[in-house]
C-alpha positions as CSV (number, residue, x, y, z in Angstrom):
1,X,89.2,94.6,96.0
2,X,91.1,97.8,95.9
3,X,92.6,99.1,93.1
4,X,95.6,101.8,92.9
5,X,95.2,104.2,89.5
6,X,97.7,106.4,90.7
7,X,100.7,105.7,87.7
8,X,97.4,106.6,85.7
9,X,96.6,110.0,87.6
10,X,100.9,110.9,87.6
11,X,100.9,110.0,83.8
12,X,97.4,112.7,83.4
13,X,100.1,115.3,85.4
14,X,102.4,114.6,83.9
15,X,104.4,114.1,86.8
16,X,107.4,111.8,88.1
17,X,107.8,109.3,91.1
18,X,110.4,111.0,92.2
19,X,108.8,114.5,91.8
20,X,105.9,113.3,93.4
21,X,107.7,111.8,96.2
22,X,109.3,115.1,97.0
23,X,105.8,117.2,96.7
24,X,104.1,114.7,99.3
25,X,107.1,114.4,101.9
26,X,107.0,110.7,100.8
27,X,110.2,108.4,100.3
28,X,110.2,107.2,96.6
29,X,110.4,103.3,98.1
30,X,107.3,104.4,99.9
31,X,105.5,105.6,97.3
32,X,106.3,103.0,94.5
33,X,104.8,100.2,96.8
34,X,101.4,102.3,97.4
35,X,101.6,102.9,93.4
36,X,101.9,99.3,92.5
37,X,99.2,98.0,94.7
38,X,101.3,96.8,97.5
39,X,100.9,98.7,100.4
40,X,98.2,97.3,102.8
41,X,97.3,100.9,104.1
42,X,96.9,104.9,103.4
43,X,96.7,107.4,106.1
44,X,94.0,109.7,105.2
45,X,96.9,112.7,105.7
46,X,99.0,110.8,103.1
47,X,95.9,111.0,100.4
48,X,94.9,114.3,101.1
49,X,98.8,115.4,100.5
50,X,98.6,113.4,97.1
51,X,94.9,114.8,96.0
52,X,96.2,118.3,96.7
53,X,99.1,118.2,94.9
54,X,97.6,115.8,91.4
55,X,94.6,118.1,91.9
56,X,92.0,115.1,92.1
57,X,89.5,113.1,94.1
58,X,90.5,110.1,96.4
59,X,88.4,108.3,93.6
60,X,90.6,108.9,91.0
61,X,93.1,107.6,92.9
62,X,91.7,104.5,94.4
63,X,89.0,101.9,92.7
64,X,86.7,99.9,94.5
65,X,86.3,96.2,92.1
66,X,84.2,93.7,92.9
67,X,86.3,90.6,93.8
68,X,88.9,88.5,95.4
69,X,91.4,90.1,97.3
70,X,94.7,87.5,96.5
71,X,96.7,89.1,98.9
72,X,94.3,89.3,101.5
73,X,94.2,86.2,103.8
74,X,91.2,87.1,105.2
């Protein structure tokens, strides 16, 4: 399963949801649901924009676990 670090990455910055939000063009709803693990998908633009501005790898962002997916029905 996939796991979201990015409140981990913001709190390294430094750096509000709603500041972020702003930076990456992204509405604060949007961007609170990838941050807490509940968004189903990222568009490569959308983590490029978020790298950029955090000044990190995708990686440091996003953690691949061995596992079961709960929310995945497949």
């Amino acid at each position: 399963m996939i796991i979201v670090n990015l409140d981990v990455v913001m709190a390294w910055r430094k750096i509000s949801l709603t500041e972020l939000a702003a930076k990456v063009g992204l509405t604060q709803a949007n961007l609170s649901v990838f941050k807490n693990g509940r968004g189903k998908a990222i568009r490569f633009s959308t983590l490029d924009r978020l790298c950029k501005e955090l000044n990190c790898q995708p990686g440091d962002i996003l953690q691949y676990v061995e596992g079961d997916n709960d929310n995945d029905s497949e």
